[in-house]
PyMOL Python script that loads the backbone (N, CA, C, O; Angstrom):
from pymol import cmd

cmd.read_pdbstr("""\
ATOM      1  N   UNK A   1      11.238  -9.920  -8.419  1.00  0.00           N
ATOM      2  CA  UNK A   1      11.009  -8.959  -7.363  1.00  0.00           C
ATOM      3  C   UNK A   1      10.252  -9.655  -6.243  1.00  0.00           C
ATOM      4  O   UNK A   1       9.236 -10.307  -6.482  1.00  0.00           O
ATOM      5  N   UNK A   2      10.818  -9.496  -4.855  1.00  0.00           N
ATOM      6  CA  UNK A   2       9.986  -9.895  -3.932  1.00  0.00           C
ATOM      7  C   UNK A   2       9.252  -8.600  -3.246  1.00  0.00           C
ATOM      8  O   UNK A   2       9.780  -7.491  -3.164  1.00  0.00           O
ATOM      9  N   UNK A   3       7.783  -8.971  -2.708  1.00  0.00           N
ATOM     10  CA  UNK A   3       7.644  -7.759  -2.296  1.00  0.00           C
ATOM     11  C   UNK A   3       7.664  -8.389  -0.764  1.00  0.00           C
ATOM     12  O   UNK A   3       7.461  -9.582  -0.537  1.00  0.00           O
ATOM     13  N   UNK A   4       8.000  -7.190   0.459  1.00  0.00           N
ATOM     14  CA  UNK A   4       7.739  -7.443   1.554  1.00  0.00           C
ATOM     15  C   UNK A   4       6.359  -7.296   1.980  1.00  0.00           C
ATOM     16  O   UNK A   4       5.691  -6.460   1.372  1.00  0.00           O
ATOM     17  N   UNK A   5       5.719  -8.065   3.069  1.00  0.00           N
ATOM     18  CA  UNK A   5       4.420  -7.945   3.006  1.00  0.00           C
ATOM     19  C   UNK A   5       4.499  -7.989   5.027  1.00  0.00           C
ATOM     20  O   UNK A   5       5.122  -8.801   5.712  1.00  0.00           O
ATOM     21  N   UNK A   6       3.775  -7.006   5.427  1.00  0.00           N
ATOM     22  CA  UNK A   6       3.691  -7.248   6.924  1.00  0.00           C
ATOM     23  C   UNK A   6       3.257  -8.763   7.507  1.00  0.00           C
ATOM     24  O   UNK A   6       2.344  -9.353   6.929  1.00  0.00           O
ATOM     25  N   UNK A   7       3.874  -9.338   8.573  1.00  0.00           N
ATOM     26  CA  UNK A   7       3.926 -10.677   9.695  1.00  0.00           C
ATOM     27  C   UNK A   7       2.184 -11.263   9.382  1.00  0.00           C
ATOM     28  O   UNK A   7       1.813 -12.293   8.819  1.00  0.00           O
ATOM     29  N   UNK A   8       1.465 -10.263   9.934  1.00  0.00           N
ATOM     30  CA  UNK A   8      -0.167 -10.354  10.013  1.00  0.00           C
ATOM     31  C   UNK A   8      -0.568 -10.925   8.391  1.00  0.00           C
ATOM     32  O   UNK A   8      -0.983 -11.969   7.888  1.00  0.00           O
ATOM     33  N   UNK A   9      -0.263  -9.882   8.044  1.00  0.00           N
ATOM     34  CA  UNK A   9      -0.969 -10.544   6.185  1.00  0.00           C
ATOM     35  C   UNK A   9      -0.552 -12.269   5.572  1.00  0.00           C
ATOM     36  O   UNK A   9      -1.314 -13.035   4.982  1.00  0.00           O
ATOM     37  N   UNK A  10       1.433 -12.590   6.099  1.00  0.00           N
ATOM     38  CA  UNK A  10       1.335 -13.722   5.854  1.00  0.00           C
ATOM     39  C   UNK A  10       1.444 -15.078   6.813  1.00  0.00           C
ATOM     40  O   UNK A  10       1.921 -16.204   6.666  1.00  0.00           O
ATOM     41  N   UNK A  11       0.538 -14.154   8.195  1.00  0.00           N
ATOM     42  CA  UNK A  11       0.157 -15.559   8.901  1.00  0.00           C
ATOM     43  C   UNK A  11      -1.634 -15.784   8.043  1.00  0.00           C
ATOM     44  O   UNK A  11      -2.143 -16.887   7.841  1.00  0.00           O
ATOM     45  N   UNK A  12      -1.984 -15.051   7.844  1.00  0.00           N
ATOM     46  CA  UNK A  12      -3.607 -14.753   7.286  1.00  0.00           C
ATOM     47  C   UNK A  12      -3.349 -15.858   6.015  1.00  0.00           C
ATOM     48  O   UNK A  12      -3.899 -16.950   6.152  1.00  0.00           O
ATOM     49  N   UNK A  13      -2.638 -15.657   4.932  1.00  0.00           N
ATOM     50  CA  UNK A  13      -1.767 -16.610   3.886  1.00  0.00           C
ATOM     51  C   UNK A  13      -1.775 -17.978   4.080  1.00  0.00           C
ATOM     52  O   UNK A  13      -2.515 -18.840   3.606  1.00  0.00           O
ATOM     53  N   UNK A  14      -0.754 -18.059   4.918  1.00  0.00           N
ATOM     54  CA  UNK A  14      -0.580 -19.274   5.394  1.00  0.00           C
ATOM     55  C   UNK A  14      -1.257 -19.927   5.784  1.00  0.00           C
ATOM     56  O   UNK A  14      -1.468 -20.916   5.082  1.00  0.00           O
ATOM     57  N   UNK A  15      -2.148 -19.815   7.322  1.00  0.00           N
ATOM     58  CA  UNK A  15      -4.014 -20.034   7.602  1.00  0.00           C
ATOM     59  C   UNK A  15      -4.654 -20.619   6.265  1.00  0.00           C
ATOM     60  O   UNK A  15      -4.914 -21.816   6.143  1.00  0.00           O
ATOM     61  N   UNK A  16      -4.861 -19.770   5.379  1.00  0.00           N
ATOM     62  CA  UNK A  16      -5.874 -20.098   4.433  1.00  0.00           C
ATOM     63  C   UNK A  16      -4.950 -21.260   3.816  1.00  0.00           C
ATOM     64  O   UNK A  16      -5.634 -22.283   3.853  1.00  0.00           O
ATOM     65  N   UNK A  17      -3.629 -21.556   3.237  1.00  0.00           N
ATOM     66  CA  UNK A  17      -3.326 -22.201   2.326  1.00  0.00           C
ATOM     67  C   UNK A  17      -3.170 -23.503   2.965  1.00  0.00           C
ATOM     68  O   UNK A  17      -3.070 -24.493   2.240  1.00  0.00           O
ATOM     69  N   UNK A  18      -3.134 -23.634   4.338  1.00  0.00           N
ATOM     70  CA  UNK A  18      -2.817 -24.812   5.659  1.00  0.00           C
ATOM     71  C   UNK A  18      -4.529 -25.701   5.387  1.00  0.00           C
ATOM     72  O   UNK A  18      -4.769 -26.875   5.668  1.00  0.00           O
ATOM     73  N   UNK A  19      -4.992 -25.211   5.091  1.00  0.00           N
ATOM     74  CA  UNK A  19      -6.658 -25.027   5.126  1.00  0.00           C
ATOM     75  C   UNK A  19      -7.353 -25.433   3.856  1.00  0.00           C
ATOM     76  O   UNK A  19      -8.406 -26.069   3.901  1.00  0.00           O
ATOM     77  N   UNK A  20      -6.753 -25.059   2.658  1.00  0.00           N
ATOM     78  CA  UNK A  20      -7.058 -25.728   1.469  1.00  0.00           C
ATOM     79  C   UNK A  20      -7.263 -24.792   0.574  1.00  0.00           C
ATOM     80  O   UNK A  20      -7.323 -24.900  -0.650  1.00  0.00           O
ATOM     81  N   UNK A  21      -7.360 -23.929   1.201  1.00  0.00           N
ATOM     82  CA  UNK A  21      -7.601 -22.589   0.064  1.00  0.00           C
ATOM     83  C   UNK A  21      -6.004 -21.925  -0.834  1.00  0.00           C
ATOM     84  O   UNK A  21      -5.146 -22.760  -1.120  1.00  0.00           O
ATOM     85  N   UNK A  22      -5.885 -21.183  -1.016  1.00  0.00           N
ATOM     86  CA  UNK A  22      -5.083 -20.754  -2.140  1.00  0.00           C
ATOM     87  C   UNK A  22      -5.367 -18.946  -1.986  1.00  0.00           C
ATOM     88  O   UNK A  22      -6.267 -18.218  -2.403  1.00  0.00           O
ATOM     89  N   UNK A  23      -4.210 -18.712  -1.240  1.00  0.00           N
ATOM     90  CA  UNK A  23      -4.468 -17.350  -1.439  1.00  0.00           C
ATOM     91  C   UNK A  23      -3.374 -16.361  -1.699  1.00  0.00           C
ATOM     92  O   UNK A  23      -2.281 -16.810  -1.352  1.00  0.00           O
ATOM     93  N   UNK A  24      -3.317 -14.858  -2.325  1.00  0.00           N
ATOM     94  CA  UNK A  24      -2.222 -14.427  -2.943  1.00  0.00           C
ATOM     95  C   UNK A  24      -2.488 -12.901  -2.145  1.00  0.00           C
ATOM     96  O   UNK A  24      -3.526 -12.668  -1.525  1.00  0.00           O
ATOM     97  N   UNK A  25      -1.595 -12.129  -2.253  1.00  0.00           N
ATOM     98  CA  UNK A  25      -1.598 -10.220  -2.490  1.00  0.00           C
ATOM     99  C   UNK A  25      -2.231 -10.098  -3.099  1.00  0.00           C
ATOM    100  O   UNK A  25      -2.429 -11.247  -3.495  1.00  0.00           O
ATOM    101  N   UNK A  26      -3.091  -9.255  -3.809  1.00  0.00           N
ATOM    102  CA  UNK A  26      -3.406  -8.932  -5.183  1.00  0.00           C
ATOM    103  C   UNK A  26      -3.525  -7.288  -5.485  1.00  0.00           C
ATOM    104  O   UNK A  26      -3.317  -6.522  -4.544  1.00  0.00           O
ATOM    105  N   UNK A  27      -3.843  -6.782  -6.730  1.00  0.00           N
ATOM    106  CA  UNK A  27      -4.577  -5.308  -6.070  1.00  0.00           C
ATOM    107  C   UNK A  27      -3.534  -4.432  -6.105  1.00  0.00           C
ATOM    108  O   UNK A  27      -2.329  -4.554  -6.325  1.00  0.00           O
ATOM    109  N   UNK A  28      -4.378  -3.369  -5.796  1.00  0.00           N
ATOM    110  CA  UNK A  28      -3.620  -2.408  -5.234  1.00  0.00           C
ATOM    111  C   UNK A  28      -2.506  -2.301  -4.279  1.00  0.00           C
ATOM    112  O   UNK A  28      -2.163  -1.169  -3.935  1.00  0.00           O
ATOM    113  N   UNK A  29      -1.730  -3.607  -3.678  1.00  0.00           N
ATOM    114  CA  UNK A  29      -0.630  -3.554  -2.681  1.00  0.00           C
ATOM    115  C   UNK A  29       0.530  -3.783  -4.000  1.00  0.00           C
ATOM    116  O   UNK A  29       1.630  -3.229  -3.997  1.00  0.00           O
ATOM    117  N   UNK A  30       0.105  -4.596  -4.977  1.00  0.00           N
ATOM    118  CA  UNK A  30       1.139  -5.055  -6.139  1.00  0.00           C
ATOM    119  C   UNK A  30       1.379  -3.456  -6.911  1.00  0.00           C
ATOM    120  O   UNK A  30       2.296  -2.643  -7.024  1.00  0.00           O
ATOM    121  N   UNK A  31       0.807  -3.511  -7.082  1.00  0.00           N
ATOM    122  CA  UNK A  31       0.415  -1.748  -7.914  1.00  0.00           C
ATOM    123  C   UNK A  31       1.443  -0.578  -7.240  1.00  0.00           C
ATOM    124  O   UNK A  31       2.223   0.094  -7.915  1.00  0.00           O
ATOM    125  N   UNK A  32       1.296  -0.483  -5.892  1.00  0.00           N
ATOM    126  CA  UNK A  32       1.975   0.043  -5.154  1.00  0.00           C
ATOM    127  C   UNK A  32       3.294  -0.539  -5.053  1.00  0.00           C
ATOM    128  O   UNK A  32       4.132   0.340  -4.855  1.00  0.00           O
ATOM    129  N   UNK A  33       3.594  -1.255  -5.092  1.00  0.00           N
ATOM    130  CA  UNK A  33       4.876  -2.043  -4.412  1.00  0.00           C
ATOM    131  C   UNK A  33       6.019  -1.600  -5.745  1.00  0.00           C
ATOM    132  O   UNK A  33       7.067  -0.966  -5.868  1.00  0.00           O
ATOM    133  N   UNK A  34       5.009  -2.423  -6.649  1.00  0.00           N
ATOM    134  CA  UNK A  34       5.933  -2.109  -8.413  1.00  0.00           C
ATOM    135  C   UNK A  34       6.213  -0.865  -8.553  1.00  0.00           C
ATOM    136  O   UNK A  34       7.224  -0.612  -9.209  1.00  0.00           O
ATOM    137  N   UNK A  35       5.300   0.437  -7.907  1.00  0.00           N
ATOM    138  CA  UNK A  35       5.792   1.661  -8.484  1.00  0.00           C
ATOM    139  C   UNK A  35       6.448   2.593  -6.958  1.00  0.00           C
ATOM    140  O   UNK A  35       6.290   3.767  -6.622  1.00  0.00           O
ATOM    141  N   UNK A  36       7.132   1.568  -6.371  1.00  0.00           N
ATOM    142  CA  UNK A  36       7.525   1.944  -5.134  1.00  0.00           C
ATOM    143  C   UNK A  36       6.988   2.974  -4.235  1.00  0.00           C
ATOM    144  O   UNK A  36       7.648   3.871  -3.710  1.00  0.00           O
ATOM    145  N   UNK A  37       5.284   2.687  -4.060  1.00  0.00           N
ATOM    146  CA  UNK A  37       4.400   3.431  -3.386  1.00  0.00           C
ATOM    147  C   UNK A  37       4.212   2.927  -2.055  1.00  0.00           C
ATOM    148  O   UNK A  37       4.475   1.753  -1.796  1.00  0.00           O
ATOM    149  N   UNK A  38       3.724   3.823  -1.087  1.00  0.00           N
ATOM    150  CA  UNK A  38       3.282   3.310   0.258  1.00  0.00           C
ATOM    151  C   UNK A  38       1.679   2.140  -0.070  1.00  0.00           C
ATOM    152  O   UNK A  38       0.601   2.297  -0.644  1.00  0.00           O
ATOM    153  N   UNK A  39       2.323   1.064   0.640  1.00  0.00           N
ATOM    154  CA  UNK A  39       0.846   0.768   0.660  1.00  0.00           C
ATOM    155  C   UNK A  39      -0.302   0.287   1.774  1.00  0.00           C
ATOM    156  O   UNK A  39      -0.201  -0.524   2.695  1.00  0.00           O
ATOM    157  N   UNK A  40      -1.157   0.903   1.441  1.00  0.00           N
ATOM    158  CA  UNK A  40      -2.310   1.312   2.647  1.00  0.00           C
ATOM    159  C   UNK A  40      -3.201  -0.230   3.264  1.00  0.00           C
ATOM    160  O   UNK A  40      -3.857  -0.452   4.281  1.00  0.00           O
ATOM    161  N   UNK A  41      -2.819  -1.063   2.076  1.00  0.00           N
ATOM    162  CA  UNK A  41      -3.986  -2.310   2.127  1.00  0.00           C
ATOM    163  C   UNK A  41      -3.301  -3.085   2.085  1.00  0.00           C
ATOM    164  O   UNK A  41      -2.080  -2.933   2.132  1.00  0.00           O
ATOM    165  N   UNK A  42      -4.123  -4.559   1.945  1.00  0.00           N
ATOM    166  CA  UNK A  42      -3.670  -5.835   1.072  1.00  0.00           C
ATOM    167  C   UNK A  42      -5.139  -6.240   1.139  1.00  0.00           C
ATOM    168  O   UNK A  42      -5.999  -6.292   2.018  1.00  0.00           O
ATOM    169  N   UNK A  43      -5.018  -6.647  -0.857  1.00  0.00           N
ATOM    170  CA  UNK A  43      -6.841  -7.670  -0.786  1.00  0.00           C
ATOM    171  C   UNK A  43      -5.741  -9.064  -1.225  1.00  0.00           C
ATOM    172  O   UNK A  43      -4.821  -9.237  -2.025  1.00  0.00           O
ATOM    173  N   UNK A  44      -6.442  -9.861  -0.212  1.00  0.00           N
ATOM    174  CA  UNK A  44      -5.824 -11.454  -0.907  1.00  0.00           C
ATOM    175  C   UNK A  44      -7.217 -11.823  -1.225  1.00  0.00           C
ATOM    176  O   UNK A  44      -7.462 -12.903  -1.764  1.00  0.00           O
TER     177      UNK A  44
END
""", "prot")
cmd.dss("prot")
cmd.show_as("cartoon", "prot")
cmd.util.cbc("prot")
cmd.orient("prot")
């Protein structure tokens, strides 16, 4: 399953991983996504 994730969240992604860090979705956007809910957030 891919989830779609808004432009903003994976330039924020990318930034951090360009950078050295390591960062994912996590949370409550996965939660939502799997049970085909709206979702309000993203915690990376």
């Amino acid at each position: 399953m891919k989830i779609q994730i808004p432009d903003y969240i994976q330039v924020l992604i990318d930034l951090l991983n360009q950078n050295g860090y390591s960062a994912y979705v996590v949370g409550g956007a996965i939660r939502n996504a799997l049970l085909e809910l709206p979702i309000h957030d993203y915690d990376l």
